[in-house]
C-alpha positions as CSV (number, residue, x, y, z in Angstrom):
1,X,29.3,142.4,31.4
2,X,30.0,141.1,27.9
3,X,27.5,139.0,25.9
4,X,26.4,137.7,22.4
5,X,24.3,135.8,20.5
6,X,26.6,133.5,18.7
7,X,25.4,132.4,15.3
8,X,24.7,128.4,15.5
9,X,24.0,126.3,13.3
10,X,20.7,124.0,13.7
11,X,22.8,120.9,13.9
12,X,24.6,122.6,16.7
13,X,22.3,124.0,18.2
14,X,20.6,120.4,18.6
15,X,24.0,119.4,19.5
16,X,24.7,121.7,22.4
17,X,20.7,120.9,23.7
18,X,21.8,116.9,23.5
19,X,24.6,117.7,25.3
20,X,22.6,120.2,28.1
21,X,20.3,116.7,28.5
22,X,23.4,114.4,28.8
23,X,24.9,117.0,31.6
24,X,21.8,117.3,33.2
25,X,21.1,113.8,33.6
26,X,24.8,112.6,34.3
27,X,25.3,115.7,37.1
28,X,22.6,114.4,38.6
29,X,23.2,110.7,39.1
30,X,27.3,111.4,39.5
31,X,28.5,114.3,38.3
32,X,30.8,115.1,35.1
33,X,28.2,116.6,33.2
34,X,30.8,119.6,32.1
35,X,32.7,116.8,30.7
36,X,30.3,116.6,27.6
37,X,29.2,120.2,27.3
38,X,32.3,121.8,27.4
39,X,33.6,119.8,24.6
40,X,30.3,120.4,22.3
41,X,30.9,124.1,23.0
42,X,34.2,124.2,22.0
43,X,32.8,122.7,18.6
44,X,30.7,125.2,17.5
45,X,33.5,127.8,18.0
46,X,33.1,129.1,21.2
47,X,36.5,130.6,23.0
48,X,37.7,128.4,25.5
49,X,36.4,131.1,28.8
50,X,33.3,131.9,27.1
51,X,32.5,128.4,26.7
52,X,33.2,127.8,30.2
53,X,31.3,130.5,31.3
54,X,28.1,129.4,29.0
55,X,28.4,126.5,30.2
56,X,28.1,127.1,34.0
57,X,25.5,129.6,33.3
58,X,23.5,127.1,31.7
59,X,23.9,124.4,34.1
60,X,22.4,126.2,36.8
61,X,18.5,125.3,36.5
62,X,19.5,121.4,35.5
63,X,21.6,121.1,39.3
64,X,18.7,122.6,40.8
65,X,16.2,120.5,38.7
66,X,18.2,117.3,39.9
67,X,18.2,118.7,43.8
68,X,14.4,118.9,42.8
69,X,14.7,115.3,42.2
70,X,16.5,114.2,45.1
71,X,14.0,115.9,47.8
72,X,13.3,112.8,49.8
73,X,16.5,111.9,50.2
74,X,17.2,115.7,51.8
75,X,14.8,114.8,54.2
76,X,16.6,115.4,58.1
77,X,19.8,117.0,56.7
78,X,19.1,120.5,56.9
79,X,21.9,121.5,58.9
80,X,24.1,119.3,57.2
81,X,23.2,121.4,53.5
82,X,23.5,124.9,55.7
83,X,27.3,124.4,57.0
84,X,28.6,122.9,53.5
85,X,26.6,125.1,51.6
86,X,28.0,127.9,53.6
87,X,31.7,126.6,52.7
88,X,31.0,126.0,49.1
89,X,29.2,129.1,48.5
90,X,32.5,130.9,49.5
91,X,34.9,128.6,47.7
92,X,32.5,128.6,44.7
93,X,32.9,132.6,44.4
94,X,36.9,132.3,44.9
95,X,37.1,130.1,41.8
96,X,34.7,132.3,39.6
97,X,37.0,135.0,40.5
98,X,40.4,133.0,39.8
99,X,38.6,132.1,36.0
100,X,38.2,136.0,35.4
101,X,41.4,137.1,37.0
102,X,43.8,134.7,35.2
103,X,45.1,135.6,31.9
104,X,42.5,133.2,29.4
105,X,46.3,131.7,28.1
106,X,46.7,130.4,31.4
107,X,42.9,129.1,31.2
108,X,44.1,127.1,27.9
109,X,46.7,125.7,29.6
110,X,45.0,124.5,32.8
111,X,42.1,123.1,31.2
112,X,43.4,120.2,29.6
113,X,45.4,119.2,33.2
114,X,42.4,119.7,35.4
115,X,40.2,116.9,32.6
116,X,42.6,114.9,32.4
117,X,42.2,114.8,36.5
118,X,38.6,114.7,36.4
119,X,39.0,111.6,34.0
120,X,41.1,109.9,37.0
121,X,38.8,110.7,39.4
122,X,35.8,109.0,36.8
123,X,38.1,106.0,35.9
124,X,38.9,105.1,39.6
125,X,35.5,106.3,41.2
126,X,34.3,102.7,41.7
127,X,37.9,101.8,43.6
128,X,37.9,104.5,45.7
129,X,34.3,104.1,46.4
130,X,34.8,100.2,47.6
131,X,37.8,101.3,50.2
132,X,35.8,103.8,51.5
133,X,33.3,101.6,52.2
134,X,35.9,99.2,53.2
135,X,37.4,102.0,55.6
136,X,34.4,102.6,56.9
137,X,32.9,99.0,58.2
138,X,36.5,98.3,59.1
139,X,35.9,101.3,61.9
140,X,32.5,99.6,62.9
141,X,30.4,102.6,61.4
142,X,32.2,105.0,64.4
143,X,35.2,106.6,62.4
144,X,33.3,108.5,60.4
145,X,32.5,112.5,61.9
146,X,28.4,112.8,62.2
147,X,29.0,116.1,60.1
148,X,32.5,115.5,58.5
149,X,34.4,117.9,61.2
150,X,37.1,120.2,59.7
151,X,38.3,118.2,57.3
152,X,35.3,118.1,55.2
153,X,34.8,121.6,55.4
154,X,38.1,122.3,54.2
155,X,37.7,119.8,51.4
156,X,34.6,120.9,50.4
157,X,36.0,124.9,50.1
158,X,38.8,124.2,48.0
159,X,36.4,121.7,45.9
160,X,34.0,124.0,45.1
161,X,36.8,126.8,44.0
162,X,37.5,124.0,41.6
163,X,33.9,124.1,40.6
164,X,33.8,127.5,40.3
165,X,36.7,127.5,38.1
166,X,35.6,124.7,36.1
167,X,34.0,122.1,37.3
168,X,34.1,119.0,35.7
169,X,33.9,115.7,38.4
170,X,32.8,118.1,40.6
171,X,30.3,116.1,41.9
172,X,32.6,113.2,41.9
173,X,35.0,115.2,44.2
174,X,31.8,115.6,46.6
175,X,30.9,112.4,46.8
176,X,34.7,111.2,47.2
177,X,34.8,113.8,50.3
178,X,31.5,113.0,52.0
179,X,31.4,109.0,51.3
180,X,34.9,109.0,53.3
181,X,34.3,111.5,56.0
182,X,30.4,110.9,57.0
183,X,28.6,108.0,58.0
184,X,25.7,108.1,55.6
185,X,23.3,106.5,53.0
186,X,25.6,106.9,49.4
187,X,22.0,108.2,48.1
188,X,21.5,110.5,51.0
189,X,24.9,111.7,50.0
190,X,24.1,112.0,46.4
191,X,21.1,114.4,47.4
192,X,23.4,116.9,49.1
193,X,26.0,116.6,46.3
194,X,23.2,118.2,44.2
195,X,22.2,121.0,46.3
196,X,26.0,121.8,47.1
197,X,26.8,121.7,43.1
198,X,23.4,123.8,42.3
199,X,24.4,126.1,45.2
200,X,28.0,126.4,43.6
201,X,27.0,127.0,39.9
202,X,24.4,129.6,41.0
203,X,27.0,131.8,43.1
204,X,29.7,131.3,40.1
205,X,26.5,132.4,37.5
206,X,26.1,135.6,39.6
207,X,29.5,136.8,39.3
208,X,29.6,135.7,35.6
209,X,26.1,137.8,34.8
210,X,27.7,140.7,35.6
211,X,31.6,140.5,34.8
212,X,32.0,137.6,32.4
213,X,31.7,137.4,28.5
214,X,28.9,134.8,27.3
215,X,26.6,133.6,24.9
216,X,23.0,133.6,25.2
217,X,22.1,130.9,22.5
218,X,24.5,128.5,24.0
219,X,23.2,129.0,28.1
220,X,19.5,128.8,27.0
221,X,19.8,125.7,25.4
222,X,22.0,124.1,27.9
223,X,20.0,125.4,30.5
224,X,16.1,123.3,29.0
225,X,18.4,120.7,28.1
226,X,19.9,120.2,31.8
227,X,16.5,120.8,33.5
228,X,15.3,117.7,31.2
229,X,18.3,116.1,32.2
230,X,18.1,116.7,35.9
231,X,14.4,115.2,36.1
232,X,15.4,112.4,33.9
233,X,18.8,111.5,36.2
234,X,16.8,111.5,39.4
235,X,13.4,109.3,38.5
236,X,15.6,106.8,35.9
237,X,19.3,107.5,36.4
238,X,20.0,104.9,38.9
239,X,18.7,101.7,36.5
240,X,21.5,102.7,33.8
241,X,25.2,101.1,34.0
242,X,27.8,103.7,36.0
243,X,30.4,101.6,34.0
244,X,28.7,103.2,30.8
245,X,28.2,106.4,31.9
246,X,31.8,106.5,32.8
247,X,33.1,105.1,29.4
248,X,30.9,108.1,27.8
249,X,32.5,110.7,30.1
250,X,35.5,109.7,29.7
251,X,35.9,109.3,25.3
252,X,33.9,112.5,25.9
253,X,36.9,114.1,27.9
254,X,39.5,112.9,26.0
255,X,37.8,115.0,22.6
256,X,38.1,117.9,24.9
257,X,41.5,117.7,25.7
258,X,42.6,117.2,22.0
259,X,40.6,119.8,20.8
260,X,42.3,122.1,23.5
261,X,45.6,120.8,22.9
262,X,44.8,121.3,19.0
263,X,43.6,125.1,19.3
């Protein structure tokens, strides 16, 4: 284990716990939240893996603040969170392990791909969204699995080795996978998106404590600034625009892949 205390400055440091809020919040409500502190990080210097690592690390309380948030809409779906949880806890741990095994060249180079994928997923959330709903009343509410079946379980490993990789439109990916394969409540959904993501992060932040290079200054404030975040996402979250927070994510990811392609 590798980690430091990286000299910020207290413009920055603001920065990076503006960010933390805006991750927080956005995680919460859709996911993405990576999106703007990964970018932020990169500003004040940070390598591209330590960032990432920082940034996962300090996520962790802000997905579990937001599951916090959603706990009424858990309600009944215990089994549900136990066999996805189960699946994402193992894919999360494969992708922590890819991000440390890779050369941190090939981590520069994939970067910039997998954003400019998340920022697809972001822009065309709202299409896919509407044919899955479409899909779904077009099967009269019966061709959807009552727990996803295979499929889901398989989508949901390899999507949370991308979160443990990375991460950004994480959450999107969930709710892509769960809105087309179960019959459910989009909030209900969004509940266990939270718990899955939180679950994800925490098994990635393990294998980071103890084998990944990080900054302390950088997770601490990213971590208050997500827990905010995650509180303020599920009481208020739902009342803002999704066509704003998209437009935010997205200029957001842009910066980041310039600045990567720029290094």
């Amino acid at each position: 284990m590798s980690t430091s205390l990286f000299s910020m400055s207290l413009w920055e440091s603001l920065a990076v716990f503006a960010a933390g809020i805006g991750a927080g919040t956005i995680n919460t409500i859709v996911g993405s939240g990576t999106l703007i502190t990964f970018p932020v990080l990169l500003a004040t210097g940070l390598p591209p893996v330590t960032a990432n690592v920082s940034n996962t690390l300090g996520l962790v309380p802000g997905s579990i603040s937001g599951a916090i948030g959603y706990r009424k809409e858990l309600r009944g779906q215990r089994g549900r969170i136990l066999r996805l949880g189960a699946v994402s806890l193992v894919g999360g741990f494969a992708g922590a392990v890819l991000l440390l095994t890779l050369p941190s060249d090939s981590f520069d180079t994939i970067v910039p791909v997998l954003i400019g994928l998340a920022l697809v997923l972001v822009i065309l959330q709202p299409r896919l969204a509407a044919a899955l709903r479409t899909r779904q009343e077009a099967a009269g509410g019966d061709g959807a699995h009552p727990d996803g079946g295979p499929a889901l379980l398989t989508g949901m490993l390899l999507s949370s080795a991308y979160g443990g990789y990375f991460g950004a439109a994480q959450g999107v990916l969930y709710l892509g996978l769960m809105g087309l394969l179960l019959h459910e409540d989009m909030q209900r959904i969004n509940a266990v998106k939270n718990v899955i993501a939180a679950l994800v992060n925490g098994i990635a932040a393990v294998v980071f404590l103890f084998v990944a290079e990080f900054d302390w200054t950088a997770v601490l404030l990213i971590a208050v600034g997500s827990t905010l975040g995650g509180q303020i996402g599920a009481k208020v979250g739902r009342r803002l625009s999704p066509t704003v927070l998209r437009a935010v994510i997205v200029a957001v990811g842009v910066i980041a892949i310039v600045q990567l392609v720029l290094r």
